[in-house]
N, C-alpha and C positions, 0 to 999 in steps of 0.2 A: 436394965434392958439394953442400954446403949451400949453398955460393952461386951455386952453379949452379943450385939450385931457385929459389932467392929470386929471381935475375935472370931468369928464365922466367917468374916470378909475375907479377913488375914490366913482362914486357914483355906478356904477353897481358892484363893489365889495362889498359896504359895504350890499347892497340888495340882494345878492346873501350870504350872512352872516346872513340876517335874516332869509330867507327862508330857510336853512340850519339849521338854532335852531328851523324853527318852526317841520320842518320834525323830529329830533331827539325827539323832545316832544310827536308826535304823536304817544304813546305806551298803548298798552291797558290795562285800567284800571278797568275792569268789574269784576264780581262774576267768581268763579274757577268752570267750566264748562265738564264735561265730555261727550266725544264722542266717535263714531268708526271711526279708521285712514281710515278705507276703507265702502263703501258703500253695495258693495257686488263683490264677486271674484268668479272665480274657482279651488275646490278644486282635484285635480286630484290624485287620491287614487292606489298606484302601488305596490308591492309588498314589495317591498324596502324600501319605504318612504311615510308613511302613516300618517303623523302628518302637521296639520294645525295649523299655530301659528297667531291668534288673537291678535291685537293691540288695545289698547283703551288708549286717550290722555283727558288730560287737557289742559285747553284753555291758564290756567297758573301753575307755582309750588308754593308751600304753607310751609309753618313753620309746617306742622302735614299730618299724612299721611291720603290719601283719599280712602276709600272704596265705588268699585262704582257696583251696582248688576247688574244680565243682565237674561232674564230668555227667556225661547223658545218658538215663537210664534206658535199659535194655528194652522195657515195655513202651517206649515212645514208640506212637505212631506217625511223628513228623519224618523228615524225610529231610537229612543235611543238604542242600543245596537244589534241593527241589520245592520244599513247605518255607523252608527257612535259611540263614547262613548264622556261623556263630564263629565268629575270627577268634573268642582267646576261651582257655581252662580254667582261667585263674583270675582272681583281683588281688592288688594289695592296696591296704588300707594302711595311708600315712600317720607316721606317730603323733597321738593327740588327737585324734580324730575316730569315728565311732558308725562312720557309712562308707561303704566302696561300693562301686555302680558298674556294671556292665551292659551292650545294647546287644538284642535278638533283632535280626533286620526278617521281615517277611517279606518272601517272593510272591507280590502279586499274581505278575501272568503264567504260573505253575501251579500255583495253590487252587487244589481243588476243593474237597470237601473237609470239611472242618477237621482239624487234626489236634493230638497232643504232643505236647513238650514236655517232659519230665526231666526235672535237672535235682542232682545230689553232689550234696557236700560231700567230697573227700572225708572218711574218716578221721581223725588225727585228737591232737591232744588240745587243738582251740575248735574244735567242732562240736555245737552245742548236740543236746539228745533232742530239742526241740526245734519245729518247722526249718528239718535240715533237708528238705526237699520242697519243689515247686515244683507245682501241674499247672502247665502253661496249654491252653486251648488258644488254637491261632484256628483264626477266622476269616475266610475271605470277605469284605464288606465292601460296599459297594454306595454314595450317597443317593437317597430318593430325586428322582429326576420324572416327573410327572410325563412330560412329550416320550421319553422312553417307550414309556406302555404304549404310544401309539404304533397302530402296525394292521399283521396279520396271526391272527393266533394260529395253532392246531387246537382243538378239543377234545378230550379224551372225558367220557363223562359216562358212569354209570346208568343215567336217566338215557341215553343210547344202547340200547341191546337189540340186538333183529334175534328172529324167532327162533336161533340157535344158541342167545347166551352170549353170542359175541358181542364187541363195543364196539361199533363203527366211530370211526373218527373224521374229522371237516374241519376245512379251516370257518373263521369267521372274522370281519373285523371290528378291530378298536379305534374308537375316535376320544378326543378328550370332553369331557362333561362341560359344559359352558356355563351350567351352573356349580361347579366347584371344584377349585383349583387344584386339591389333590384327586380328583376322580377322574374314573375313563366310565365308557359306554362301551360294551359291548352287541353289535348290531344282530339281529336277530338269533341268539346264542342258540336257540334251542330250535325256535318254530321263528320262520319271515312273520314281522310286524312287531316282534316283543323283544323288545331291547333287556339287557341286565346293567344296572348303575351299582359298580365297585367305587370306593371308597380307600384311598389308604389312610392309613396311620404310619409313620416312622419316627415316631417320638423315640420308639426303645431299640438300642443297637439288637440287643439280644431278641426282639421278637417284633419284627416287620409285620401287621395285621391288613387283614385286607377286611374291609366292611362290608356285608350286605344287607339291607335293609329289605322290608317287607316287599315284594314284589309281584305282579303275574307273569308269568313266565311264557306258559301259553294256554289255551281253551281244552279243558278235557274233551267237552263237547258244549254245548249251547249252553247258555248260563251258568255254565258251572267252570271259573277261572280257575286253571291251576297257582298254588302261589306257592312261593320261595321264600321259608319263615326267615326272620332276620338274625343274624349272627355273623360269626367271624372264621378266616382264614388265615393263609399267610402269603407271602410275596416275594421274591426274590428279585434285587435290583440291579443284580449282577449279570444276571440272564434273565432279562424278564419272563417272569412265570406266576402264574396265581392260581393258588388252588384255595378251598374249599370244600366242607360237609356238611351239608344241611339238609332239613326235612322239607319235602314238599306236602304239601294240604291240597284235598281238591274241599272248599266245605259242602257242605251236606253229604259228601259223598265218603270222607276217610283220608288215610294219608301213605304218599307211595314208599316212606320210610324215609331215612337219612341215605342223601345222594352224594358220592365224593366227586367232585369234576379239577382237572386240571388244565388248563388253558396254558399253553409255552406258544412264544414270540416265535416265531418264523421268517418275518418279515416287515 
């Protein structure tokens, strides 16, 4: 029985030795290929830090240096020296080496609403058939600055129609929450006496939230408090601005639907 273990030892060892050389062998041996490290990202363009750095690799490194061209596709909606500036066509990648890098600088105070960059490899004979193009989304951003939000709004709010369907619009103002550091108060938003408490979130570049919690907004009539179910919006820190959709509730009585309201800084 004993050598019967030992020869079962001997033989899943020395199989476990071949398939181990065969894996070390399996290295790639094909033509020297260039690509984009990334497929497409976003570029988020802020005052401070306004440079995009582009990667572009080889599949392998080579004994001589490779220049690899990249030029801007036709269906970009950026806009060269107004969204963004872009100094060179080309990278080369030094011999022995397997990354070559270029920077996208975005123009802050031009950039308006969010844009793309579309960039393509130059066809050729080191241009891979894979992620030979980048979709670059440049974005103006802006850091959350809480005092910002304080001011004068305008209001633009569906829950305002006069008896032709129109939205009348009003300013009203913001003051900052004393109980919470990312929050503002807006002062009598709908009706004098009833305040609205927003809330931000800026944890996610991509999606600025604005909070609202359950509120009265104002009296439909005697006992019976309109309220402002709780949910979320978005925010813009660029231009302050907050909007919002939510349902209002009168209870016992029904509900006046989902309201969209936007509130822009003025002042």
């Amino acid at each position: 029985m004993k050598k019967i273990f030992n020869a079962t030892l001997l033989l899943l060892f020395a199989t476990l030795t071949v398939v181990s050389c065969k894996k070390e062998s399996l290295t790639y041996d094909g033509p020297t290929l260039g690509h984009f490290l990334k497929s497409s990202d976003v570029f988020y363009v802020d005052p401070e830090d306004s440079t995009y750095t582009v990667e572009i690799g080889l599949t392998k490194a080579t004994d001589k240096d490779v220049t690899l061209r990249f030029e801007v596709d036709a269906t970009s909606t950026a806009v060269d020296g107004e969204d963004y500036a872009l100094g060179v066509h080309e990278v080369t990648i030094p011999a022995g080496q397997v990354i070559g890098k270029f920077d996208v600088v975005g123009l802050f105070t031009t950039l308006g609403e969010a844009v793309n960059l579309k960039l393509k490899l130059v066809e050729g004979d080191q241009t891979a058939t894979f992620s030979n193009e980048l979709d670059l989304t440049i974005r103006q951003f802006c850091p959350f600055v809480r005092d910002e939000f304080v001011g004068v709004y305008n209001v633009w709010s569906e829950l305002n129609e006069d008896e032709s369907g129109n939205i009348v619009e009003y300013e009203v103002e913001a003051i900052a929450d004393p109980d919470n550091e990312n929050g503002i108060i807006f002062l009598g938003l709908f009706v004098d006496g009833f305040d609205l408490k927003v809330s931000f979130d800026a944890s996610n570049k991509a999606n600025f939230q604005s909070i609202i919690t359950a509120q009265t907004i104002f009296d439909y009539r005697p006992g019976y408090p309109a309220i402002i179910q709780a949910g979320k919006g978005t925010f813009n820190a660029c231009n302050p601005e907050v909007q919002f959709t939510l349902e209002v509730k009168v209870p016992g009585m029904g509900s006046f639907g989902d309201v969209k309201t936007v509130l822009t800084k003025v002042d």
